[in-house]
N, C-alpha and C positions, 0 to 999 in steps of 0.2 A: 288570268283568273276571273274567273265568272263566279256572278252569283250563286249561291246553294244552302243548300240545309244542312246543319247537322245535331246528333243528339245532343254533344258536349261541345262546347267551342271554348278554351284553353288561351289564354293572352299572357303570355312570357313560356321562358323553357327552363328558366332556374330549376333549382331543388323542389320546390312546393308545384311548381307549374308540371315538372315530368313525371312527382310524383303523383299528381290527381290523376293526370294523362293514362297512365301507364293503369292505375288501378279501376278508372273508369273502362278503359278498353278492356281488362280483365273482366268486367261484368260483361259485357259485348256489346258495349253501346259504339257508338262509330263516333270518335273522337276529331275534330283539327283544332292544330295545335298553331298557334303564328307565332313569330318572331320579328321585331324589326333589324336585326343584327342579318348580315348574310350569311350567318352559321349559325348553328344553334345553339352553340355554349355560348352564354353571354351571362348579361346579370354577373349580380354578386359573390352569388354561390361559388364559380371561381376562384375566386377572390380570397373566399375565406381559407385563414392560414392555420390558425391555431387547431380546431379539432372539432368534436363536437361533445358535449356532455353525458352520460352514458351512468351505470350504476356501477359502482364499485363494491363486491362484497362487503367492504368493510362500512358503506354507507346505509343508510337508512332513509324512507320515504320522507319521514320528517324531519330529517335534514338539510334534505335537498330543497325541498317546499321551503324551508325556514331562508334559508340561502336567497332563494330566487325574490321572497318578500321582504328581505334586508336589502338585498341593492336595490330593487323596487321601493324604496320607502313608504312600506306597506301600503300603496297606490295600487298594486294589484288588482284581480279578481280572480278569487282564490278558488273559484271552479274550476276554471281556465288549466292554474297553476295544478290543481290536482289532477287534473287530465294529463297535461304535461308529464307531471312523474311519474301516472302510471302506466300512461301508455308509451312515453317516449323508449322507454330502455328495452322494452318489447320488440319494438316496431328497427331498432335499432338491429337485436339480432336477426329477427325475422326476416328481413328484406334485405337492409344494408350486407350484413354479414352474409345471412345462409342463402336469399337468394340473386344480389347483385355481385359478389364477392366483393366484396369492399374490402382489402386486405392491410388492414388495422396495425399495427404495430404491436409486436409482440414479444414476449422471450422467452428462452431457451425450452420453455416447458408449453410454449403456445400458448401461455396465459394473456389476456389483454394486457397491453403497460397503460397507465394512469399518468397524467401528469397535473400538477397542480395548474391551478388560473385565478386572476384578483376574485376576491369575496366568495370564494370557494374555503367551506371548513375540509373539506376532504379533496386527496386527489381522486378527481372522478373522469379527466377528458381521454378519452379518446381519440388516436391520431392516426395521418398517415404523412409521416417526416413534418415539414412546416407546408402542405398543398393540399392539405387534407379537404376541402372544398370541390378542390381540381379534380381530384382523385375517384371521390365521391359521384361530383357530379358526370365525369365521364363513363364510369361504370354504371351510372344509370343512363344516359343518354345510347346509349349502346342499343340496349332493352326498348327504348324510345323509337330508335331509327330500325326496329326490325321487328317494330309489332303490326301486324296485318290491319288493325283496327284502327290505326295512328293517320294522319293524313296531317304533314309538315308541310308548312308554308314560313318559309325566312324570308327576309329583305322583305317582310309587309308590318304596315303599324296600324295599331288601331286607332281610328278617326274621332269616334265617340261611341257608345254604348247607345243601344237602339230599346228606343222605351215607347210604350205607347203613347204618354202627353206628349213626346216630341218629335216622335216621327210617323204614328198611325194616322193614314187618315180618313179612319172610319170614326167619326162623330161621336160615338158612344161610349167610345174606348177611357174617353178622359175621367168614365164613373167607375171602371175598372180600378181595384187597387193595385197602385206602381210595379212596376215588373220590367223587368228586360228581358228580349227575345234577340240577342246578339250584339251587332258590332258593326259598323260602317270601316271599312279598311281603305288604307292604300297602298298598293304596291309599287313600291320605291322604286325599281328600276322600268317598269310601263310606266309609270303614274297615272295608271286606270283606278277607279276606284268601285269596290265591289260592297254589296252586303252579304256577308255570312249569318242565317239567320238557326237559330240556335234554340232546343229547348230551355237548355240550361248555358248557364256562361260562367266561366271561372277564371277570375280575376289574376294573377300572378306576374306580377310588371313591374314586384321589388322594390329599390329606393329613391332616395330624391338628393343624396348626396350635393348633386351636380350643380344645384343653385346657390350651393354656397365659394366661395373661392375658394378655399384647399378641402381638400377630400379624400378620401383612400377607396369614393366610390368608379365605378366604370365610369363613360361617358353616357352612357345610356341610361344611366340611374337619375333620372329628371323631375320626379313628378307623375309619371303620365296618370298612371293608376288611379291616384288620388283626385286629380283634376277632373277625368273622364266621369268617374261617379259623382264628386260633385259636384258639376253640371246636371248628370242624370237625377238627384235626389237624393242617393244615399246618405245616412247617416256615417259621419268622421267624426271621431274625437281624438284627445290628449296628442293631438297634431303639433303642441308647443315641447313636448317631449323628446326633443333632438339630441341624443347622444351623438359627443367627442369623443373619439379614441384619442385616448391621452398620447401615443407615440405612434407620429407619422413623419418619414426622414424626412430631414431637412435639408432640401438641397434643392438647387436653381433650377433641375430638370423636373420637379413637382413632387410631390407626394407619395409616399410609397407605406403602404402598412407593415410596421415594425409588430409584429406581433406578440399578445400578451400572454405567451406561452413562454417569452426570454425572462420577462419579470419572473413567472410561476419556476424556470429553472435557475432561478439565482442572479440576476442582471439586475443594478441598483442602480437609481434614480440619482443622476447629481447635476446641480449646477454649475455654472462656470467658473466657480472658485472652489468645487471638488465638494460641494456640502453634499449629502444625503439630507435633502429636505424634506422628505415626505417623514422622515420620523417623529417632526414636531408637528404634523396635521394628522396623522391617524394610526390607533391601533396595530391596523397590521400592513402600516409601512406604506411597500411598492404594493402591496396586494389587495390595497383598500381600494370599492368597487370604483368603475371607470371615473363615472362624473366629478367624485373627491381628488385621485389623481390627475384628470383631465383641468380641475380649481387647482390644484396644488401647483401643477406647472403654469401653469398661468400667473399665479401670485409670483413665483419665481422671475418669471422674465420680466416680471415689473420690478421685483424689489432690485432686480441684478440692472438691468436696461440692456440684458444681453439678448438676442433674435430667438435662443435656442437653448433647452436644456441637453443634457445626455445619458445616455439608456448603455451604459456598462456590463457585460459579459464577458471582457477578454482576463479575469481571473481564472477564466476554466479553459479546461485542456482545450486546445486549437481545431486537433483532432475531431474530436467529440464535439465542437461547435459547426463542425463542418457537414457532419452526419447527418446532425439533429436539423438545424437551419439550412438546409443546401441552397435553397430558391431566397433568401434573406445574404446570406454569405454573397452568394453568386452576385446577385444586382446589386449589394453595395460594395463590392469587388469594383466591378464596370466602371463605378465611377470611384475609383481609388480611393474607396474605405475599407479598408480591413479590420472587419468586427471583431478577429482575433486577437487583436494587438491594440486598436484604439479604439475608446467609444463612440458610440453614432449619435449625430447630431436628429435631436427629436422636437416637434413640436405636437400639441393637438389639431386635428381637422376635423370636418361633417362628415361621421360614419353612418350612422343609423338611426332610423324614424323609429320611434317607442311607439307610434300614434300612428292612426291611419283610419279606414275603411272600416266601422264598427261590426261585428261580426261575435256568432254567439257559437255555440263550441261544436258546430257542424261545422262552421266557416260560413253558414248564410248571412248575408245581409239585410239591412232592412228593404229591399227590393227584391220583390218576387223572381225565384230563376236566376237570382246575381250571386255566385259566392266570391269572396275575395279569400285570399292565403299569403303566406309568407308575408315578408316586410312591408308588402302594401296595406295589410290588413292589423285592425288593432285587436285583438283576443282578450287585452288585458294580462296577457299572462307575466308581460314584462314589466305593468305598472308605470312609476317616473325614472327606472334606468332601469334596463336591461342586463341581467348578469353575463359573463364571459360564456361564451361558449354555447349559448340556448337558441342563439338564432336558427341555426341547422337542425338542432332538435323541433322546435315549434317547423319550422318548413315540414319537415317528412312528418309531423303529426298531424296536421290541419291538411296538410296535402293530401294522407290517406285518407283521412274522414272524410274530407269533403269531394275527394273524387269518388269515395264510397256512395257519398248522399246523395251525390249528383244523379249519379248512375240508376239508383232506386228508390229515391222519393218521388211518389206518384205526384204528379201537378198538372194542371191544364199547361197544354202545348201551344196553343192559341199563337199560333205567328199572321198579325193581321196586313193587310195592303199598305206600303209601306211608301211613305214620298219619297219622291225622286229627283235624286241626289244633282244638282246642278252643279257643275265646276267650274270655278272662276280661272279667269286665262293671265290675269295682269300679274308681273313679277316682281317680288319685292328686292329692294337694295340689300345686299348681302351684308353692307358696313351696318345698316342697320338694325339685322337680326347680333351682329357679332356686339353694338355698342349695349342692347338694350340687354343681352346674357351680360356686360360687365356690370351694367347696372343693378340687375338683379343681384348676382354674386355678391358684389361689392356692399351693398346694402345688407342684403342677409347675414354676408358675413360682421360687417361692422357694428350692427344693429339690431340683431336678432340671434346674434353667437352664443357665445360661451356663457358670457355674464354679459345680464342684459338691465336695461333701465326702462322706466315707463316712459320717460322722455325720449330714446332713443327709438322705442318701439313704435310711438306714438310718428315719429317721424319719417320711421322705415313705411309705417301703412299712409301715410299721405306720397311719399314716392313712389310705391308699388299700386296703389289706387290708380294712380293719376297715369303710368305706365301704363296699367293693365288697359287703361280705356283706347288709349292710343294703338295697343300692340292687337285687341279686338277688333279694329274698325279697320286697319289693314289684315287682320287676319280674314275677314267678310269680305273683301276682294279679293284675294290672292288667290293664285295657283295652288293647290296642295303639294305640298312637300315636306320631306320628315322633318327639316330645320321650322318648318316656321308650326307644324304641331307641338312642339316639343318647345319652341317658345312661348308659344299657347299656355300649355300646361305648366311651363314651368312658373310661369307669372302668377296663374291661377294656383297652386302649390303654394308659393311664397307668401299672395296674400293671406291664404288659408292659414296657415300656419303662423304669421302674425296678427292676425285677429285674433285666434286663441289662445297666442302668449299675452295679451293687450286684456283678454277676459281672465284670464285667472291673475288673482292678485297675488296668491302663495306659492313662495320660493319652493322649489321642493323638486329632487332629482336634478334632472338633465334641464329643468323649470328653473333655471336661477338670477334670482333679480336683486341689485344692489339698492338699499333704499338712498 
């Protein structure tokens, strides 16, 4: 891989990264796409189980709006939020449907089926079985891997974003306003490292699950996104906005996301002495939004001193859980749970960044030429908790927009003379990349989780500070390689996100502080 040009240069392959991809080539601009996974489906998107959000005849625009800014605790921006509902269910038939085939779940008349999800007044999601992410995203990656305009590069990561104050080095350039013209990469199996230099760049690098110790996110969900811009300047906020998914199994082989499409089909919340707890903390029970049940369980395992609550569905037919759930059945199968007959042992984990890369409803950022998308990026649309089911909605939205604006917003191209990249040869101790990710984990999680305290936060940023300076100053020696980027990031991530749980003083969402 040698250096080159291109019009779009594309950083992740999730949902929001194939779909700029995919719609920028459609204009004809000449697209590369990287990935650091040696395949292309990676990221979250996968991942996602339950469905995506969609319009139900029997719903209304200002219901759905109303929905997204109650589990949001009206933290929203309600622009965002309005773009969301009217473009989302559009962009949903248009592409997903009529021209990826996205083959939805249906009945006997071809009609969409709906299923319910927490803080939902209506059933509105759309599915496909419990893989609907999987599904999704591979029906678009298809279209990806057979567009003429597309140019795929896997097994490479991106180094940092290339900006004029930090890598031109024409003198003048630092009166220019901020901007980025690409990407310093490295290719993981050479480990040659290349510039991709770019008119425009669009961001799509997902989540940061992975710094915390349990997760439902991939391994690759680090950080990168977030670190790489702010390094480069961009503007981040509401970065302390870390949604829990309230049930992730509980079991000694790690984390698995129990999806909250079992709660939405009748699956009850109880603890270890068979209570339905959640009836004395909220209105509507299991279905009250994530962050309430994500506290509820929590308070549980303290009032009980048990490890674990559990997520009940073997009241319903066997059959019919086997249908609905196949990929949830299946792996808690494997390890001799049977969800038809007994309940799954559940805790909460680190599912998703509310906050991120500030971003206005093209998906630009405050850096000229830089857009961010999907869960790297903060739109506002999700506020202080994220409702069920919107994350795949917001990807395919902000993905088609911004791989629209990419394509034809006219801007200066200006790619200037660029320093030259020196690579360091010295290797770092591998125990030491592994003890300083438990460090991080361990902290984030103990100390910047669920429920958090000034004291505790206050403590996590003098361990992550004093970290970061150390994992810096072997990072300025080292060999490049994807472990010790991706500790980089993830360090840099971590402080970030505890510094703006440390500045805002009000509990609020997925923000929650014990006084």
């Amino acid at each position: 891989m040698k250096n080159e040009r291109t019009n779009i240069l594309v950083i992740g392959s999730g949902l929001s990264g194939a779909v700029a991809a995919l719609t920028a080539a459609d204009e004809g601009k000449a697209v590369t796409l990287i990935t650091k996974n040696n395949k292309l489906l990676s990221g979250n998107t996968a991942w996602a189980q339950g469905g995506i959000a969609h319009f139900n005849p029997k719903d209304s625009s200002d219901m759905f709006k109303k929905d997204i800014i109650n589990a949001g605790h009206k933290h929203n921006y309600e622009p965002a939020v309005d773009q969301l509902v009217a473009e989302g269910p559009k962009l949903i038939e248009e592409l997903l449907i009529k021209k990826y085939k996205v083959p939805f779940e249906t009945d006997t008349q071809g009609n969409l089926v709906f299923t319910s999800e927490a803080a939902h007044s209506i059933d509105r999601i759309v599915h496909y079985k419990d893989t609907t992410g999987l599904m999704i995203h591979n029906q678009i990656l298809k279209q990806v891997q057979e567009h003429s305009k597309i140019k795929i590069y896997t097994d490479c990561t991106a180094v940092d974003l290339l900006t004029y104050s930090h890598h031109s080095i024409e003198s003048a350039d630092i009166y220019k306003k901020p901007a980025c013209y690409g990407a310093v990469v490295l290719n993981n199996k050479s480990q040659t490292i290349s510039m991709i230099y770019a008119d425009k760049t669009i961001l799509a690098t997902g989540g940061l699950g992975q710094i915390y110790l349990h997760t439902t996110n991939p391994t690759e969900s680090r950080g990168d996104g977030i670190a790489m811009a702010w390094r480069a300047g961009a503007r981040c906020f509401n970065l302390q906005y870390i949604q829990f998914h309230p049930t992730a199994l509980f079991h000694k082989s790690g984390r698995f996301l129990i999806s909250e499409a079992l709660r939405g089909e009748g699956a009850q919340l109880i603890d270890v002495n068979g209570k339905e707890f959640m009836k004395d903390i909220h209105k509507l029970n299991n279905l009250a939004p994530r962050d309430i049940v994500a506290r509820g369980i929590h308070t549980a395992l303290m009032t009980t001193n048990h490890p674990c609550v559990y997520l009940d569905i073997s009241h319903k037919d066997s059959t019919w859980i086997k249908g609905r759930f196949p990929n949830i059945y299946n792996h808690c199968m494997k390890l001799d749970l049977d969800i038809t007959s007994k309940p799954i042992p559940v805790v909460p984990a680190a599912h998703y960044s509310c906050g991120g890369i500030g971003v206005n409803l093209l998906g630009r950022t405050s850096l000229k030429r830089l857009y961010a998308i999907g869960e790297v990026s903060c739109t506002g649309v999700h506020g202080a908790n994220r409702l069920a089911s919107t994350s795949l909605l917001e990807c395919l939205v902000w993905g088609y927009i911004a791989g629209k604006n990419a394509a034809t917003y006219p801007e200066e191209h200006h790619i200037p003379t660029t320093t030259k990249w020196v690579q360091e040869h010295e290797t770092i101790d591998p125990a030491l990349i592994a003890q300083d990710w438990l460090t991080i984990k361990n902290t984030m999680w103990n100390y910047v989780g669920l429920v958090r305290t000034r004291d505790r936060l206050h403590r996590a940023q003098n361990i992550l500070r004093n970290l970061q300076y150390d994992i810096e100053n072997f990072y300025q020696k080292a060999k490049l390689t994807p472990d010790i980027i991706g500790l980089r990031n993830g360090i840099q991530t971590a402080v970030a996100i505890t510094s703006a749980a440390l500045e805002d003083r009000v509990s609020k969402g997925c923000h929650y502080i014990e006084n």
